[in-house]
C-alpha positions as CSV (number, residue, x, y, z in Angstrom):
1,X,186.8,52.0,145.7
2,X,183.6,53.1,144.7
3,X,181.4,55.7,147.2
4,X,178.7,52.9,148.2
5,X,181.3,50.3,148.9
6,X,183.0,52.8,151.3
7,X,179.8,53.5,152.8
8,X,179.2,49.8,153.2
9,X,182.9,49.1,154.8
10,X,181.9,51.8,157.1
11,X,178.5,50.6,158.0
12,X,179.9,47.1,158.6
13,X,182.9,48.4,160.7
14,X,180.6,50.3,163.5
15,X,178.1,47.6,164.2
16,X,180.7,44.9,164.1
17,X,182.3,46.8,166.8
18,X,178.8,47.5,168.5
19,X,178.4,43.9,168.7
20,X,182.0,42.9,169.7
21,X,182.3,46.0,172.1
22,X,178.4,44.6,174.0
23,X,177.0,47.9,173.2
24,X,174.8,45.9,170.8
25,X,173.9,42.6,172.9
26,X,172.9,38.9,171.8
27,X,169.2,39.0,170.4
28,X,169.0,43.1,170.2
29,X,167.3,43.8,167.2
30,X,169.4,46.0,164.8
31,X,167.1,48.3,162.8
32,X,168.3,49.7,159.5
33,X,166.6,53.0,159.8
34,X,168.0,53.6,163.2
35,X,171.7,53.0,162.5
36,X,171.5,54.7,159.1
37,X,170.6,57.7,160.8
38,X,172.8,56.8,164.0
39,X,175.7,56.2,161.2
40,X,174.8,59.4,158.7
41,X,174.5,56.7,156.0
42,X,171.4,55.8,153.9
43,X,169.3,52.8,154.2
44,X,171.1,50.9,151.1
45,X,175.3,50.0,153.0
46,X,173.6,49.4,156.4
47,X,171.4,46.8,154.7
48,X,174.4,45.4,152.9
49,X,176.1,45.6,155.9
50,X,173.7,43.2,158.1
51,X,173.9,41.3,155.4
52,X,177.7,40.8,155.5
53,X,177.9,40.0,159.0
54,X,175.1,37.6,158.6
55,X,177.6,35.7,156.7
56,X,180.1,36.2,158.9
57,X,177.8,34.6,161.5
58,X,177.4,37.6,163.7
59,X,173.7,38.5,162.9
60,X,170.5,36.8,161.8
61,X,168.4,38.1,159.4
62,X,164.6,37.3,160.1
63,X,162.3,37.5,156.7
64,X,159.8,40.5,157.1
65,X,161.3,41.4,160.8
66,X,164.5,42.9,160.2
67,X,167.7,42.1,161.7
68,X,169.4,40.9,165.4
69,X,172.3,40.2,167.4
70,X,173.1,36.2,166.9
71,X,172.2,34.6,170.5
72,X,172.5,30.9,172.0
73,X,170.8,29.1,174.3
74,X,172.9,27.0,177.0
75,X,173.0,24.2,174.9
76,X,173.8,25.9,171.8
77,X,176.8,27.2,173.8
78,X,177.7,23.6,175.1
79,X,177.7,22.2,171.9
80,X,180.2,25.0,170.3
81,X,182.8,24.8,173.2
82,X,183.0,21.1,172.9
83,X,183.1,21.0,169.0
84,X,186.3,23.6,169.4
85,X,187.6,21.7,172.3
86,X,188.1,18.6,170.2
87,X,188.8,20.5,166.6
88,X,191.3,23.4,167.4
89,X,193.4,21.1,169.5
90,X,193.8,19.3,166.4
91,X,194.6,21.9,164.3
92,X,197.3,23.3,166.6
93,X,198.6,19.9,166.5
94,X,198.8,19.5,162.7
95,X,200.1,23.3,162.8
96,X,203.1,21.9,165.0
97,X,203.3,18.4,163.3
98,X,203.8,20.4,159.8
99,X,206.2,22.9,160.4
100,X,205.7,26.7,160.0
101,X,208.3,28.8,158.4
102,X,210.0,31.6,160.2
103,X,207.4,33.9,158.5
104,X,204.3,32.5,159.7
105,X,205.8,31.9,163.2
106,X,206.7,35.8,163.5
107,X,203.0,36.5,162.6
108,X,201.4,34.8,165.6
109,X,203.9,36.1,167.6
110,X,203.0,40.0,166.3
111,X,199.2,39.2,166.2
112,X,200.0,37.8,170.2
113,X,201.6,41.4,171.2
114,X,198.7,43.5,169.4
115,X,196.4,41.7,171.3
116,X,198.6,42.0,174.8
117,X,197.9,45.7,174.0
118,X,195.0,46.4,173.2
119,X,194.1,44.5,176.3
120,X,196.5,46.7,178.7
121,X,194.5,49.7,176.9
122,X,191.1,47.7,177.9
123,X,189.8,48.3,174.2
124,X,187.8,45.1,174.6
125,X,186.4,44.9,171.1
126,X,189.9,44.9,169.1
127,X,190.8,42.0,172.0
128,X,188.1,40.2,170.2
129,X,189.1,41.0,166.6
130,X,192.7,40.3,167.2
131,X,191.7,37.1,169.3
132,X,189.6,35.8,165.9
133,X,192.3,36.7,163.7
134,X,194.8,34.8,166.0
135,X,192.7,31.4,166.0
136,X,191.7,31.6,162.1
137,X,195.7,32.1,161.2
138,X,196.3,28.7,163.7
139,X,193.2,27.1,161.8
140,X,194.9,28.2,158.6
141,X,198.2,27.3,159.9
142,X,196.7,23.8,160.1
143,X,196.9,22.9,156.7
144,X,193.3,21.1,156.7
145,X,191.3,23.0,153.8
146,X,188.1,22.1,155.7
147,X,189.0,23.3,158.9
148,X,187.9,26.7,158.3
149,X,184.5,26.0,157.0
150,X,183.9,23.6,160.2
151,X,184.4,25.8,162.3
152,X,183.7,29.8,160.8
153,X,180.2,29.0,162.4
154,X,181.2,28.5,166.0
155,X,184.0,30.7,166.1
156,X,181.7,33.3,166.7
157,X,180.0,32.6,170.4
158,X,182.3,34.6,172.6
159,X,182.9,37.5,170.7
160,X,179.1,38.6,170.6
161,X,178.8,37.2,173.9
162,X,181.6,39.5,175.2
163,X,183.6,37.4,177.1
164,X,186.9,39.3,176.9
165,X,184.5,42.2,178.6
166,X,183.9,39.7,181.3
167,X,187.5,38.7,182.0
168,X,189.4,39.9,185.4
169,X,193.1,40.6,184.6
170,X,194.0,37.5,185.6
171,X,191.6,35.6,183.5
172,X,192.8,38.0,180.9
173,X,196.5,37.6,181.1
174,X,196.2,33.4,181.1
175,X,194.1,34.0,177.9
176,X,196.7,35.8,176.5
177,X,199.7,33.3,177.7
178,X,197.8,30.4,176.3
179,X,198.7,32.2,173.2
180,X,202.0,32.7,173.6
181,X,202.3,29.2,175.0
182,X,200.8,27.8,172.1
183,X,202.9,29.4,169.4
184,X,205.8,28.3,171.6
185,X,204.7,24.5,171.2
186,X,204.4,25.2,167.6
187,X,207.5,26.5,166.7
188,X,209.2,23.7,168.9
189,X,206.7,21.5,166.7
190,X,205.8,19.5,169.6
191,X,202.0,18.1,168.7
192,X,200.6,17.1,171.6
193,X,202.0,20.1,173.6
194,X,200.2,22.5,171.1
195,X,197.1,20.6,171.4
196,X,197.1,20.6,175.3
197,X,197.0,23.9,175.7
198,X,195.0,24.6,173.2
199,X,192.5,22.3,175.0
200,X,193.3,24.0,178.1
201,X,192.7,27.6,176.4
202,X,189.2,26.4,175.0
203,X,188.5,25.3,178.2
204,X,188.9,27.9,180.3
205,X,187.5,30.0,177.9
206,X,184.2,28.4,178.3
207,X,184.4,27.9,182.1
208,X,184.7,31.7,182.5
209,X,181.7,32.3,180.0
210,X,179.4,29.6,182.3
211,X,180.7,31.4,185.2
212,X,179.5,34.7,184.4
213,X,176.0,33.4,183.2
């Protein structure tokens, strides 16, 4: 790996976190010069950075005023809890309908424990990154090739917004056991159990976000 893509990987690793850990919130502006010299990288990876995780959906790029933190309005919010309500049910109901080998079970299960720790640690931001990893490997496990592109541009609300940062540990903990629950109804490949909990998971997911607003 060359010296500029490591400074690049770098670049995008620490504001990624910034954003999922809220030290960087929805709509701050993300200046190149500063986090070069907040980083001790030059100008050239942070701007390839912002630029990655403008793909990724995690920052806008603004012609002639430099970059930002994505943010939503209310309704941009209503709009991407109901569009997961109604398509990751269905995916964890395809996931269950299909059939996942042993393989794929045990690595929903693992990605559920990494998660379980690194919220009993309280390291909120890798609860985020383990939490997006969990839902693309169910959107995956889905078998729908479109799946992924339908949704990569919603997935990314509560993570910038930093909802796990809000959560009591009981909020927390059902997050977590919605998880469990659902791999559960998966590898009993029981449909519409995996897609009612799902439901219920996307649900309360947004209920805690509206109730902290």
């Amino acid at each position: 790996m060359s010296a500029v893509r490591r400074a690049t990987d770098t670049a995008y690793d620490a504001v990624r976190r910034m954003i999922l850990s809220g030290t960087a919130a929805p709509g701050d502006r993300l200046g190149e010069s500063e986090l070069a010299e907040r980083l001790g990288l030059s100008r050239t990876p942070v701007r390839e950075a912002l630029q990655r995780l403008a793909a990724d959906g995690l920052v806008e790029v603004l012609p002639h005023r430099g970059a930002r933190v994505v943010a939503w309005t209310d309704a941009d919010l209503a709009e991407i809890f109901e569009l997961r309500s109604l398509l990751e049910p269905y995916a964890a109901a395809r996931a269950a309908r299909t059939g996942l080998d042993e393989a794929t079970i045990a690595g929903l299960r693992d990605l559920c424990a990494a998660t379980e720790d690194a919220a009993a640690r309280g390291d909120t931001a890798e609860v985020a990154r383990l939490n997006s990893r969990f839902h693309a490997a169910l959107i995956d496990a889905s078998g729908n090739s479109r799946l992924p592109g339908m949704l990569s541009s919603v997935m990314h609300a509560p993570l910038i917004l930093g909802t796990f940062h809000r959560y009591d540990p009981a909020t927390m903990a059902r997050s977590m056991g919605h998880h469990r629950e659902v791999v559960d109804a998966i590898a009993a490949r029981d449909p519409e159990w995996a897609a009612s909990v799902m439901r219920s998971h996307v649900r309360a997911a947004a209920a805690a976000l509206k109730e902290d607003q």
